[in-house]
N, C-alpha and C positions, 0 to 999 in steps of 0.2 A: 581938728575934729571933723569936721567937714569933710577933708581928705579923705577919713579916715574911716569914716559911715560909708564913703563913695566907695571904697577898694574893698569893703565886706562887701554890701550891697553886690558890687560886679562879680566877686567869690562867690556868692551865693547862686548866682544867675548862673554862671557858669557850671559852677557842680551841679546843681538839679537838671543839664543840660545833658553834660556828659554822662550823670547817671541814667537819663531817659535812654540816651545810645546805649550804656554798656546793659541792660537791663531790656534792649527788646532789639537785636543786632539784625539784620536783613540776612533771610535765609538763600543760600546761595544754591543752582543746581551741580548736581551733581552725575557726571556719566562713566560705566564701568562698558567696556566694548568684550564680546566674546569671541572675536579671534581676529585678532590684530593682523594677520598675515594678511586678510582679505580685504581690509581698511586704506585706504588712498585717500589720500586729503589733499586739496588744491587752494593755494594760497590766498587765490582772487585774482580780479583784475585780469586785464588782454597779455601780463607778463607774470602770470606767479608761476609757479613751482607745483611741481608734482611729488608727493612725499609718502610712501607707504609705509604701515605700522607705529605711526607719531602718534599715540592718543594725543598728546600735549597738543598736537598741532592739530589732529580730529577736535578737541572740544574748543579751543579757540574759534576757529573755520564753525562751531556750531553754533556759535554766543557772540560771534564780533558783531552782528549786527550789520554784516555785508554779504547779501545772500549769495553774493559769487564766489566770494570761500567757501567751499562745499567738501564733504567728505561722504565718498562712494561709498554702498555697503557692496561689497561683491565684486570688485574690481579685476577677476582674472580672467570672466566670460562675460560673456550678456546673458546666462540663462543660467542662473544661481543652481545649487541641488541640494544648497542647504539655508536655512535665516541664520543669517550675518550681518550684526549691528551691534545696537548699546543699548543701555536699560540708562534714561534718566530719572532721577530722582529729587526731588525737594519737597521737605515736611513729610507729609503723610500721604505725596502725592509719586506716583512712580508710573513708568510708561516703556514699553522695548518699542524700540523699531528697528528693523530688519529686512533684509531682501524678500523678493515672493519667488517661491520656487511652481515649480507645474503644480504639485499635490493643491500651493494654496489657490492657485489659476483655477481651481474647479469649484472654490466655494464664491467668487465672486464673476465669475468670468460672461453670464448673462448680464448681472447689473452693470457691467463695464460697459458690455456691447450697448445695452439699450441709453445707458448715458453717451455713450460715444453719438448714437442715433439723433437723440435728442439734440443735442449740438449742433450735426450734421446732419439737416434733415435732407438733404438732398438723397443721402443714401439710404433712406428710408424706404422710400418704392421698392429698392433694388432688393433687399432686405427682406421687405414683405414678401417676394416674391419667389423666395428660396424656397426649397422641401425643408421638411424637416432635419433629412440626411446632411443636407448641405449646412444648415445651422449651424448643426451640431459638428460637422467636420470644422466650421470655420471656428467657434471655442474650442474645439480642441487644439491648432496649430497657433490660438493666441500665444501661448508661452514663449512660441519662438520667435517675437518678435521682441523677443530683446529689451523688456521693459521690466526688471523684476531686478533691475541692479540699481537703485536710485540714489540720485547724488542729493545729501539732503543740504541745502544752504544755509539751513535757519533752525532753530526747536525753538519750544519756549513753553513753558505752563504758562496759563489763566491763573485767576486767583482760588478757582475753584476745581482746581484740576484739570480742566481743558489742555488738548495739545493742539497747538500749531505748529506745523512744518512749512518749509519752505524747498520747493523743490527746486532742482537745476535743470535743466534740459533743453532745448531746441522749441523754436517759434514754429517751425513748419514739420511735423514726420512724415509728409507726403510721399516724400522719394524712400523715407524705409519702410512703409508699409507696401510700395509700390514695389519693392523688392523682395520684402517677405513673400504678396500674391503671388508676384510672377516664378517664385522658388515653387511655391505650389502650384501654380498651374503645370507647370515641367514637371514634378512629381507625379501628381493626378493623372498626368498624360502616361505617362511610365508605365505605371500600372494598369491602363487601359490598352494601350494599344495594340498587344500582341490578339486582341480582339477584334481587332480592325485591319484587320493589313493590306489593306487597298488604301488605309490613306498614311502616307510616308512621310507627311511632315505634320508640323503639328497646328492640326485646324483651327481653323478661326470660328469665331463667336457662330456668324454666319452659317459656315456647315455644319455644327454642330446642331445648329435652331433647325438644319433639315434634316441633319441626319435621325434626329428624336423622333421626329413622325412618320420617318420611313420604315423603324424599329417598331414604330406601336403599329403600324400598319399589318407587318411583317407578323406581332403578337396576333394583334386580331383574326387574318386569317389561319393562322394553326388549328383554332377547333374544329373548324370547318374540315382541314386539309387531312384532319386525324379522321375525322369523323368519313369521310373519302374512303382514304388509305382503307381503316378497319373493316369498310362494306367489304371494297374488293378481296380484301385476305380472307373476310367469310366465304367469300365466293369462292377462292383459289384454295381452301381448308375443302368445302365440300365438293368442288370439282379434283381433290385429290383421292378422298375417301372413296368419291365414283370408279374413278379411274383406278385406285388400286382395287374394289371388290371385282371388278372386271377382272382386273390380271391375274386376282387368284382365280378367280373361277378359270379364262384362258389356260393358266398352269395348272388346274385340275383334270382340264379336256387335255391336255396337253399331254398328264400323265396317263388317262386313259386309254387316249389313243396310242400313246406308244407301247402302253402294255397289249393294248391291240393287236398291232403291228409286229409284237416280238412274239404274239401268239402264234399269227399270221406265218410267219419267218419259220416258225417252229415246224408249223405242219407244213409249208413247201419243200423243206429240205424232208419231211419225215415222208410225204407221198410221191416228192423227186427218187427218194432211197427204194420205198415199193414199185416206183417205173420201172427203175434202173435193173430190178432185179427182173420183174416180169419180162423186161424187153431181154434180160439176159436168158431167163427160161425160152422166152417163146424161140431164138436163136438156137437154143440148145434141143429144142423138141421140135422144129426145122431139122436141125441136121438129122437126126432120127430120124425124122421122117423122110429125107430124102435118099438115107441109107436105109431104110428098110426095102425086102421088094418088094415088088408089086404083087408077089406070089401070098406074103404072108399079110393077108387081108386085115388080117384080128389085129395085129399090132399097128396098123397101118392103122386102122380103122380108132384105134385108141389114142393114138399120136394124133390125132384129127382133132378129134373131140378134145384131147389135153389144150391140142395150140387154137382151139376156137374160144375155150375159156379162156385161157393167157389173153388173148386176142383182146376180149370183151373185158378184162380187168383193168388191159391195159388203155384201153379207148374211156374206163370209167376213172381212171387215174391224171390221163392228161383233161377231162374233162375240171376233176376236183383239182388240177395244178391250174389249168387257166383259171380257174374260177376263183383258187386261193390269190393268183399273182395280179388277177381285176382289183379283189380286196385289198393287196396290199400296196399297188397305186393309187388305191384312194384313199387307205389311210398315209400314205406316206406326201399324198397331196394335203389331206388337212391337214396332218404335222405342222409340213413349207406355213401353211394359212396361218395356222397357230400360232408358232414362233414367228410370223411374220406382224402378227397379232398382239402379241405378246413385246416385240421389240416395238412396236408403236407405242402401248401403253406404257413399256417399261421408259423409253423418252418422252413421253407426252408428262409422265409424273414425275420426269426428272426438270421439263423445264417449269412445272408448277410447283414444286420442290423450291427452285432458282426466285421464283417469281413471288413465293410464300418467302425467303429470307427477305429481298429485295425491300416487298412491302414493312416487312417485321424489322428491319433495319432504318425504314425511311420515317417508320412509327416511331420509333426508339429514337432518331434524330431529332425529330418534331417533336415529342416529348420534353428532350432535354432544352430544345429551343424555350418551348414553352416554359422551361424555368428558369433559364438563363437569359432572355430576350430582359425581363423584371430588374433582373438583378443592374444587367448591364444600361438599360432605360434609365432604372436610378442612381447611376455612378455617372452616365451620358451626361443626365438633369444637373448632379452637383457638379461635373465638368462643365456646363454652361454656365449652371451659380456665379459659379467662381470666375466664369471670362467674362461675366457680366458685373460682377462688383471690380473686375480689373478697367474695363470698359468704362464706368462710371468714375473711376478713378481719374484715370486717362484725361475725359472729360471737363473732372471739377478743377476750375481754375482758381482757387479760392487757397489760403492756407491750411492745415489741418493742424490745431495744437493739441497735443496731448503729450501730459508729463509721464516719466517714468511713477516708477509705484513699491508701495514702503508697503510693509506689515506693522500695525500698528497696535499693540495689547496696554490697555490702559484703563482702570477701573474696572475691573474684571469682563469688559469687550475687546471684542479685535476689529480692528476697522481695516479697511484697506485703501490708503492715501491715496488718492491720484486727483486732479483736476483735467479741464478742458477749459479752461479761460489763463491766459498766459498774459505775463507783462513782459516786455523785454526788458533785458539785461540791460544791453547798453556796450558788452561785454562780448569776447567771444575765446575759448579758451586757448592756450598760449600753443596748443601739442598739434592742432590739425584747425584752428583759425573757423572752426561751424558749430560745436558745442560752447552750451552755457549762452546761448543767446536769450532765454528765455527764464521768466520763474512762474513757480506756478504756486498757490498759496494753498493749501488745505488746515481746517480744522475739524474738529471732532464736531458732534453736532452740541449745539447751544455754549459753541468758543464764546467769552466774552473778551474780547479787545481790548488790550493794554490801554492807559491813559498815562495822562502825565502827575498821577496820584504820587506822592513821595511813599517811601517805606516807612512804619513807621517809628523809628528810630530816627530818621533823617527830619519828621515833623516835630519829633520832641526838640531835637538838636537845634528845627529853626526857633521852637518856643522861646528854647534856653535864651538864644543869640535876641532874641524879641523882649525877652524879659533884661538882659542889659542893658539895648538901646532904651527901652521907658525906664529904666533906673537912671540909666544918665540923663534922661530928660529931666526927670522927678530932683537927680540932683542939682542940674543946673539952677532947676528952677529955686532949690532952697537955697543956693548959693548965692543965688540972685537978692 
């Protein structure tokens, strides 16, 4: 009877044990991945395996609870161009994580930087120190540093939705940021130099720090050098306007006097013609008269008197030819004056002509200086930036951690994972012996941290097995 109270008794213990399990089972998580091609999963350890498109092997590597099994989202670049990962779920709790592509680099890529700062304060100075232009070049080339493909080692919800990741990646990124700069500084130069072309390699920190205030120097006097320039072109504009009202006027004496002169022309040959004739009568009324005789006095006496006037027309004839051919050496000498007058001023406005482009082109240069000197000053500026955080770089002797970086959508936010405080691994991956030395821990904000609380199925189940040991005790005791 005894016996027999004892083996209900322990039936009983037991069924209200296993009913407590079957009756409140531990919720397990659950992950669905959106495109398996871009999925790589790494087994763990300094010897696992590399496996691409294994969910089975992805959510294993997510849940072993060995953060060096990790599984990459994006594994064909370092510079994603789409979110590629998995949506976890358990209960009424769900979560994606994903790669970050550029688009998502623009909504967090300041708070990156100023946490990266904060970390690193050393390069804070350098930092403060930038233009603005430069800032903003440096988040814009974040994306290409290769940090948007993350290998995540670990998930896990909180009890209250919370996510925590656990990231893979390298103790030190010093040598790949050091690579990304130096990619951009040989770019930035690229685009600058055909600017420069006196300097044929590519300058150091140093020249640049002189060449920036040789440039602003070079700005400052332009207004001055326009303001120069534009007097003298007034000057060379109204000493043209002078000199061309002179040349008309010149070319107006110029046509006078030769209508002058052709007036002149006209009547020399018109009173050379009345010479020619009178000196031909007076030859004619000669012969006459020397053929007449000396008998026939009347005719004689009439031929006299004919060649005395001939005589006297023609002495009034050469008198109006000299007098015309005086006239027309002296206009044909002011002519020479004029045109000699004329070809002064017409070169004298040719080379102020020469001298009005000269100015009007040296203005036009200085002009364009004047808005290209700005432009290129602040492309100069964030060419220095940028040798100057390479410089700083160079410098810091120190580690630099920082994890890669998840897209993280969970309670209707997006967070964007990444830390700056790293553990090591312990570990270093099996393919090139430098990854995976590192994890890096991130949670959402107000994660609460797992404990060694049981599920609670697992506390009924220990109730059940607690309520047999005091039944056996209880029976002993009646047995006793």
């Amino acid at each position: 009877m005894k016996r027999t109270l004892k083996t209900l008794v322990i039936g009983a213990s037991m069924a209200v044990g296993v009913s407590a399990i079957a009756s409140n089972p531990a919720q397990a998580t659950t992950f669905s991945f959106n495109d398996t091609n871009e999925i790589k999963t790494y087994t763990g350890g300094s010897n696992g395996q590399f496996i691409t498109g294994d969910t089975t092997a992805a959510i294993k590597a997510l849940t072993d609870k060995d953060a060096s099994s990790n599984v990459e989202l994006w594994h064909s670049t370092e510079n994603p161009t789409s979110n590629v990962g998995f949506t976890a779920t358990k209960g009424k709790y769900n979560a994606t994580v994903t790669s970050v592509t550029a688009d998502d680099w623009k909504s967090f890529s300041s708070q990156w930087v100023n946490d990266l700062l904060t970390n690193y304060t050393p390069f804070q100075s350098v930092w403060n120190g930038f233009s603005a232009d430069t800032k903003s070049l440096v988040t814009n080339y974040l994306p290409s540093l290769g940090m948007g493909d993350p290998n995540i080692g670990g998930f896990q919800f909180d009890k209250n939705g919370g996510v925590e990741l656990k990231l893979v990646g390298h103790l030190d990124v010093k040598s790949k940021l050091a690579s990304t700069i130096s990619l951009q500084v040989d770019n930035t130069w690229d685009s600058l130099k055909s600017k420069f072309p006196q300097q044929t390699t590519l300058p150091t920190l140093s020249e640049v720090e002189t060449l920036i205030p040789q440039l602003q120097t070079q700005l400052d006097a332009i207004p001055g050098q326009i303001t120069t320039a534009q007097t003298q072109l007034n000057t060379v504009n109204g000493q043209i306007t002078t000199a061309q009202t002179q040349l008309n006027t010149v070319n107006g004496q110029i046509t006078t006097a030769q209508n002058q002169l052709n007036t002149v022309n006209s009547q020399i040959t018109t009173t050379q013609t009345q010479l020619n004739t009178v000196n031909s009568q007076i030859t004619t009324t000669q012969n006459q008269l020397n053929a007449t005789p000396l008998t026939n006095t009347t005719l004689r006496q009439t031929l006299t008197n004919t060649l005395n006037t001939l005589n006297t027309q023609k002495t009034q004839l050469t008198s109006t030819l000299s007098t015309l051919n005086t006239t027309k050496t002296q206009l044909t000498s002011g002519l020479s004056t004029l045109n000699t007058t004329k070809t002064q001023l017409t070169s004298g406005i040719n080379t102020l002509n020469t001298a009005k482009t000269q100015l009007t082109s040296g203005i036009n240069t200085l002009e364009t200086a004047k808005t290209q000197l700005p432009e290129q000053i602040s492309k100069l500026t964030s060419f220095k930036d940028i040798l100057s955080l390479q410089d700083a770089l160079k410098k810091y002797e120190g580690e630099i951690g920082a994890s890669e970086i998840a897209k993280v959508v969970t309670g209707g936010k997006t967070y964007y994972a990444y830390s700056f405080k790293s553990t090591a691994s312990g570990i270093t991956a099996s393919d090139d012996g430098v990854s995976y030395s590192a994890i890096y821990t991130w949670q959402t904000p107000g994660y609460v941290s797992s404990t060694s609380v049981p599920e609670p199925s697992v506390v009924l189940g220990m109730l059940g097995v607690a309520g047999i040991v005091a039944t056996q005790r209880k029976l002993k005791k009646v047995s006793g």
